[in-house]
N, C-alpha and C positions, 0 to 999 in steps of 0.2 A: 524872347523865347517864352513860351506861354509857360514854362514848369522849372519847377527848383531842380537846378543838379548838384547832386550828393557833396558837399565838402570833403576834399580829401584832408588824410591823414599825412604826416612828419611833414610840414612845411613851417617857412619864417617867414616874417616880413622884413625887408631889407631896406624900406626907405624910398622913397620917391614912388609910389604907387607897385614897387617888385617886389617880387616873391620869389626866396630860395626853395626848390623842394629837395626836401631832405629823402627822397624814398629809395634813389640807386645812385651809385657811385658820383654820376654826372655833375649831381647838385645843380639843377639849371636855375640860372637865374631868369623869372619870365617877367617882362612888361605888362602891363594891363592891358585886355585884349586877344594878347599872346598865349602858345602851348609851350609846351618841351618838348624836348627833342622827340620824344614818343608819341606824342601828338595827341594823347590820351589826358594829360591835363594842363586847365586852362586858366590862367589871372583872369578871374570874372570881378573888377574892381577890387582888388586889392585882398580876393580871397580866391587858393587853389579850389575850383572843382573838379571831378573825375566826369569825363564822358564818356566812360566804359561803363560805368555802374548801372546796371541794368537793363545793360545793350546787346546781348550777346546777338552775334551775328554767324554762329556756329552752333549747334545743339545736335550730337549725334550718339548714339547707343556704341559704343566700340566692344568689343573684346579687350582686357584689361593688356595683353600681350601687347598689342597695334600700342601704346602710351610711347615707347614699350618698359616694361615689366616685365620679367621673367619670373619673378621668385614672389612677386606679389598677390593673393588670392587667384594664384592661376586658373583658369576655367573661368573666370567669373568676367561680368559684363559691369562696363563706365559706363556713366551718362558723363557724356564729354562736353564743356561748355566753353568757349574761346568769343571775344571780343575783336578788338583790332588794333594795330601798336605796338610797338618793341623800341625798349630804350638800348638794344647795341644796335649796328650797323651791317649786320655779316654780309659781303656784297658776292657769299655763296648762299646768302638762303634758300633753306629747300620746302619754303611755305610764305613765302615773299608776301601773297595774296593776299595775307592776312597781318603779318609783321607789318609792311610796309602802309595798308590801307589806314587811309583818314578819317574818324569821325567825322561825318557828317558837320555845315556850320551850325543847322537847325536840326535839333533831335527833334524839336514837339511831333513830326510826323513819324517816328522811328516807334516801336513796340516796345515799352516798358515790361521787363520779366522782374519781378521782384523775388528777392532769393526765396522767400516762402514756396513762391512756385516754381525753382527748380527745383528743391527739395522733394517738393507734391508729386510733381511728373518722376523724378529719379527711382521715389518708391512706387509708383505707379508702371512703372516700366520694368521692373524687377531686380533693377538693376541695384550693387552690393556696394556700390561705390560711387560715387562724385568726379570728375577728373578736371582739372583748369589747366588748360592744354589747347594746343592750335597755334595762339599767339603766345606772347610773351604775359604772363598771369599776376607776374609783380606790377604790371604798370594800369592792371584792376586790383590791385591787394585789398582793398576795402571791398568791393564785392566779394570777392571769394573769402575772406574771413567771416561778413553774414550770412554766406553758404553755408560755410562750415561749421559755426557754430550751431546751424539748427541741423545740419546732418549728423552732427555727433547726437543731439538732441532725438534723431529719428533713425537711432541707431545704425548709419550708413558712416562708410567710411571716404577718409578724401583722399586725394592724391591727388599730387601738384609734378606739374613737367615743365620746367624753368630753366633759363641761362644760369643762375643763380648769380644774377648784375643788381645786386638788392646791399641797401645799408644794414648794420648790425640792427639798430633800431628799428627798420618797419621787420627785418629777419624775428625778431624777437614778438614783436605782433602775432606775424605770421605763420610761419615754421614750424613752431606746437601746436599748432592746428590739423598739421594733415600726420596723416598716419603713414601716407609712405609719400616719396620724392623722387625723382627722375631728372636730374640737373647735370646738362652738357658743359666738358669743360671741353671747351673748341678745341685746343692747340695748347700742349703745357709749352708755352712761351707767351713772354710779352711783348716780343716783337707783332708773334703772330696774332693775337688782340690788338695792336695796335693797327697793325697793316692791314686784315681782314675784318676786323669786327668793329672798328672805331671805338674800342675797350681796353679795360684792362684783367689781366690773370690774377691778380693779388685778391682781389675783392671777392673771384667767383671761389677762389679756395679757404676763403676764409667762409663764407657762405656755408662750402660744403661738410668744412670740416664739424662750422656749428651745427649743422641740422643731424649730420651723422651722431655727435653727441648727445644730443636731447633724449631723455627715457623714450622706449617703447616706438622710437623712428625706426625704419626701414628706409634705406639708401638705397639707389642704384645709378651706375654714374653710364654716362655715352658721349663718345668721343666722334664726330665723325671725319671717317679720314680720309685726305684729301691729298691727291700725288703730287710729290714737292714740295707743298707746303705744311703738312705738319706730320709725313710718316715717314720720318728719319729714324733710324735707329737709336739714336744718343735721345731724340724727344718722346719715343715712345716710352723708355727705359726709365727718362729721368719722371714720366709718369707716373709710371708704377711702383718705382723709388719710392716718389710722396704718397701715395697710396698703401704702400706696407707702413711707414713711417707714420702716419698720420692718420690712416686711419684704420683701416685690417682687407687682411688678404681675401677675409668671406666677404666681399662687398661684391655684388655682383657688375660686370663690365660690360657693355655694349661697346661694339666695334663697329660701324655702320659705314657701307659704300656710298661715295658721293656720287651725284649727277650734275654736270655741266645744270647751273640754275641761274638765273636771277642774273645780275652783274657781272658775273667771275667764268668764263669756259677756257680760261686757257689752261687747265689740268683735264686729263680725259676721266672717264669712270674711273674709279676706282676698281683694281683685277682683286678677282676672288682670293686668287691667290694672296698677295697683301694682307688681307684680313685675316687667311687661315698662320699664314707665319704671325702676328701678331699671338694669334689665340696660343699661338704652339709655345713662344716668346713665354709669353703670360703664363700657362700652364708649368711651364719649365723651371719657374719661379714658385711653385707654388698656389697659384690663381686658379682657382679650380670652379669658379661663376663668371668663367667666360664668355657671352653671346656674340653671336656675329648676326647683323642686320641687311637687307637691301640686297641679299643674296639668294 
């Protein structure tokens, strides 16, 4: 490869030429040669690099809502920037395109965007904000945190839309970084992460719960739900449960309709109806930032 790619961050070395990466739950152990599971980074002899960092293979203007965001600088327009790679498995994704796609084995012919310039272009384009969205954003975290620190720097705000499948440690990198968050908790079950998303629940609520704490964050959580497998009564409920408990009833909710996608069609769409008993559920409770999506 004609060019240096970026060293990633939270890794070990393990011995015999491996490398543990410490950045989401998985902890992969990679051989030399080898990626992770994400496919995003690689034992280049004995050192993790990122083949996101400076890849992006998504770059679009959005309305800050489409993230979605409801309660975040509404009216206002992302420069949306996604890469390729996701460390869960959802075998419903409903952006597969891009979770699912490979770096490249040879970047040198690929476009290097250096965060300088998306920054340049972001203020250029009028746009109030940053968004690390499309794919999975933890499995670039080192790119999007040298975004972010020069958009805080060029007065622009970020915002991150994540699985939230990330360790305390790179969370702690990353997370006071953006100023607001969008992190899907699939299914409040560990079944249901383990059978659909080749994950687990524990890590994504502990995730959420830190980023909701941090000064001056703004949350928004989305669930999207999916007939039979995770819009039971008792699993909606015991959601919102942890969601009063844990963290507050102002936290705004996306409820979003599924589409037969990827892997998984033996659930149909998801009926509007669903979603409106949900919001009604919600509100009945007290939930008064309820959004309904895909409707």
């Amino acid at each position: 490869m004609g060019f240096e790619l970026k060293t990633a961050s939270w890794w070990e070395q393990t011995g015999g030429g491996k490398i543990r990466c410490l950045l989401c739950p998985r902890s992969c152990v990679i051989g030399d040669g080898l990626r992770g599971y994400c496919q995003a980074r690689e034992n280049c002899g004995g050192s993790l690099r990122s083949l996101a960092y400076g890849f992006p293979v998504s770059i679009q203007i959005d309305p800050i809502e489409k993230k979605p965001f409801a309660e975040f600088m509404p009216g206002s327009w992302a420069f949306s920037v996604g890469t390729l790679g996701c460390n869960l498995g959802c075998v419903f994704c409903q952006n597969y395109t891009l979770s699912r796609g490979v770096p490249p084995e040879d970047l040198s012919a690929s476009r290097f965007v250096a965060p300088e310039a998306i920054v340049q272009e972001a203020a250029r384009s009028r746009c109030e904000s940053i968004a690390f969205t499309y794919n999975e954003p933890t499995v670039w975290a080192e790119y999007a945190i040298d975004i972010a620190k020069l958009a805080r720097e060029a007065g622009l705000s970020t915002v991150l839309v994540s699985n939230g499948y990330i360790t305390m440690d790179a969370a702690r990198d990353l997370y006071p970084l953006m100023d607001a968050a969008n992190i899907d908790m699939k299914g409040f079950s560990e079944e249901f992460y383990s059978e659909m998303c080749g994950g687990k629940l524990a890590p994504v609520l502990e995730a959420i719960s830190y980023y909701h704490h941090l000064p001056n964050s703004h949350l928004e959580l989305t669930n999207l739900v999916i007939p039979g497998k995770n819009d039971a009564p008792e699993m909606i409920g015991a959601f919102l449960d942890w969601v009063e408990r844990e963290l507050d009833k102002t936290v705004p909710l996306h409820f979003s309709a599924y589409r037969p996608m990827h892997l998984y069609r033996a659930s149909p769409p998801t009926p509007p109806e669903t979603l409106r008993w949900i919001k009604s559920l919600a509100q009945s409770r007290g939930f008064n930032h309820v959004h309904l999506g895909n409707i």
